[in-house]
FIKEDREN-299168 format. One record per residue (C-alpha): x, y, z; residue in three letters. Coordinates in steps of 0.05 Angstrom, whole numbers, plus 5000, padded with zeros to 4 digits. Layout:
XYZALA
...
This chain:
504239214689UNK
507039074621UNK
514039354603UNK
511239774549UNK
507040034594UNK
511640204645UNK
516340564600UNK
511440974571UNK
510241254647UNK
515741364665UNK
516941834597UNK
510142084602UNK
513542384682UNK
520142624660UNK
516743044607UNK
510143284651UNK
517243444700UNK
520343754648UNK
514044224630UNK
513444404701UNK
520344494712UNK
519844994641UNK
513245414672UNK
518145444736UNK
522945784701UNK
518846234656UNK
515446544728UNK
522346584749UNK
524646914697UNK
518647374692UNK
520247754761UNK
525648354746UNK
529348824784UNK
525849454780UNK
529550094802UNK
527150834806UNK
528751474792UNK
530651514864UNK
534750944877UNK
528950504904UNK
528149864876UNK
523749154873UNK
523248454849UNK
516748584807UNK
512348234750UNK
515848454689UNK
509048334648UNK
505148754693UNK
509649344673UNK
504649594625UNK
499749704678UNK
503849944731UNK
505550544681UNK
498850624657UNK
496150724734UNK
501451184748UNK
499551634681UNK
492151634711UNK
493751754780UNK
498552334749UNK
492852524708UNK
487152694761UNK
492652964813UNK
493653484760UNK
485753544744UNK
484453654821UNK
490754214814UNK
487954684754UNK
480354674797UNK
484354974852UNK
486054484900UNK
491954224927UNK
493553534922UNK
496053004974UNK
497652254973UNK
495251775034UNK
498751215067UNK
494450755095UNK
495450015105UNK
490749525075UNK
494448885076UNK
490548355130UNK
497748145160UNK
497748185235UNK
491048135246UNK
486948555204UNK
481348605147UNK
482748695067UNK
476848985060UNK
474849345117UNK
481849685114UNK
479349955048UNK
473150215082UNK
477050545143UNK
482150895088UNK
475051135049UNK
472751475114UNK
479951665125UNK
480352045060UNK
473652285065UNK
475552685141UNK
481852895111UNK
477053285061UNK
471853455109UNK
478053745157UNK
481454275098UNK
475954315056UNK
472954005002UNK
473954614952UNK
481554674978UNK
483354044987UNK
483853314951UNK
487152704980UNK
489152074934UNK
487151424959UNK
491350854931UNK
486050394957UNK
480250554907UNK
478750024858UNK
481750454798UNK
488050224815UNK
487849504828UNK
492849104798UNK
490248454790UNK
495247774811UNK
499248414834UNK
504048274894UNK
506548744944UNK
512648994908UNK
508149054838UNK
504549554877UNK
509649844914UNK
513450094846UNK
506850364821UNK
506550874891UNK
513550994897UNK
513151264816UNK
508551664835UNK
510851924904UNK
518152054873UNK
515552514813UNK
517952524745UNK
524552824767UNK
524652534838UNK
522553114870UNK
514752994889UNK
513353504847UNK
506553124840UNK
504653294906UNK
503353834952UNK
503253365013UNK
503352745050UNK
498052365102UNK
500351745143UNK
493851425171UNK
494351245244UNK
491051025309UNK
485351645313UNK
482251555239UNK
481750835255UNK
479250935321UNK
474651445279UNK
471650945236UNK
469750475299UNK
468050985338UNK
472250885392UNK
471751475452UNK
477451175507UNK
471850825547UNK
471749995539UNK
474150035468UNK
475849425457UNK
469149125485UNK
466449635414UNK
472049205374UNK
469048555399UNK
461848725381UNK
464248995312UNK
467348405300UNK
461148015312UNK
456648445283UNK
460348385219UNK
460647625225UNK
453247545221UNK
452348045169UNK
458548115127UNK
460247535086UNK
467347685063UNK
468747825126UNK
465247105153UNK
469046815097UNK
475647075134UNK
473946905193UNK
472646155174UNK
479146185135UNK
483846385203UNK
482147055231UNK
480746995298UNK
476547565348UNK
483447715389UNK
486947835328UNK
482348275306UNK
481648555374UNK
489148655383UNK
489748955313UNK
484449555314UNK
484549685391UNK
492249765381UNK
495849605319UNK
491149925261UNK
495750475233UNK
501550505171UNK
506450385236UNK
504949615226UNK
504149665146UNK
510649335110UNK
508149825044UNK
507350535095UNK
514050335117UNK
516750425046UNK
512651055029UNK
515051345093UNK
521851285067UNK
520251435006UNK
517152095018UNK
524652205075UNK
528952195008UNK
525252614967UNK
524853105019UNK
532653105031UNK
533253234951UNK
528653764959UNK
533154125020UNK
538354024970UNK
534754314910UNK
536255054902UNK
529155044873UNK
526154834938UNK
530354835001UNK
527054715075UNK
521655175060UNK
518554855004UNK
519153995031UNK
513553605024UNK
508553705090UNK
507853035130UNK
501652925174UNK
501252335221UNK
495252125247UNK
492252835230UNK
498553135262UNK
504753515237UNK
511153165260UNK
517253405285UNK
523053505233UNK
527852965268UNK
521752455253UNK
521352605178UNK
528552685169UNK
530251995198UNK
528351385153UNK
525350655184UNK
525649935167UNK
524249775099UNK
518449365070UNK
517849155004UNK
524449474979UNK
529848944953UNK
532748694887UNK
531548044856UNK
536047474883UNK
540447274835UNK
């Protein structure tokens, strides 16, 4: 290869290094600390602040629309992540029918329930954290008090065992055959399995593990929701009497459960 040649390579490298190393550096320098009004922060997207604010405004927006018809209003936690075994998209079916028995339970003239799953609020190239700021805005309340919200729902084992129609007798066999089912006629879901998801992942997931217990984002909003109750005990405004409600799997939970916080999730600052 002539010198020239050669040279010109080896220049034409150290800049297309350069440039990379540049675009490394601007993505870098695009994540931010994000704190809230109550104390919780994450390494987000600093240009997808715009639309985390914008989501929170709408969400703010019908939760007060559903309030002036009458109802009252409550957020659900529900994990829709596939980590550990689990489906993207048929997690956002499950937290549908979830929202939709919450409704059917109270009432659907008493009663409205928030899913953060619903297409509306997609954040797209969003990560975990991106979302997490946009929930935990609205869970906190403009003066980190939930004042947004007249209650809470966790999602757990029984509205997933709902949606598969699980009755205590060979469930997991009903997991299998869902699973296959969906193979032949789901292709998203064939897609995912092609791509790594395997039937005793998916077995071990919804026969056990399908509930916010094993989401890294319900672990957050479960802590979330503990702090804003403790600044509501400590509000003269509110006190014991008037903390934010917290169902679990359809059930009320003892006070020394919601009082106690759990490992976080997303939560965490930029590293420096």
């Amino acid at each position: 290869m002539p010198m020239r040649n050669a040279r010109a390579l080896v220049a034409a490298a150290a800049l297309s290094g350069w440039a990379l190393a540049l675009v490394g550096g601007v993505a870098s320098a695009a994540k931010t600390t994000e704190c809230t009004k109550i104390n919780v922060c994450y390494c987000v997207d600093s240009a997808l602040r715009p639309a985390v604010d914008d989501k929170v405004a709408r969400a703010r927006q019908l939760l007060a629309d559903q309030r002036k018809a009458g109802k009252l209003v409550g957020y659900m936690s529900v994990p829709l992540s596939p980590a550990g075994g689990g489906n993207f998209d048929l997690n956002r079916e499950v937290a549908s029918s979830a929202a939709d028995a919450i409704v059917q339970r109270f009432g659907t003239d008493q009663i409205f329930v928030l899913n953060p799953t619903l297409k509306d609020f997609d954040l797209p190239n969003a990560s975990g954290a991106d979302y997490m700021l946009l929930w935990t805005m609205l869970l906190e309340g403009p003066n980190g008090l939930g004042e947004d919200l007249d209650f809470t729902y966790f999602v757990g084992p029984q509205d997933f065992a709902r949606f598969f129609k699980l009755n205590g007798n060979a469930d997991m066999a009903k997991v299998d055959a869902f699973f296959d089912d969906r193979v032949k006629t789901n292709p998203g879901f064939a897609k995912a399995v092609k791509d790594g998801l395997s039937k005793t992942a998916f077995r071990t997931y919804y026969a056990l593990k399908a509930s916010t217990a094993f989401s890294r984002g319900a672990h957050d909003e479960w802590n979330i929701v503990r702090t804003v109750n403790e600044r509501r005990r400590m509000d003269p405004k509110y006190g014991i009497a008037n903390q934010l409600p917290v169902l679990f799997d359809g059930q009320g939970i003892a006070p020394s459960q919601w009082e106690t916080s759990i490992a976080d999730g997303y939560v965490g600052k930029c590293a420096m």
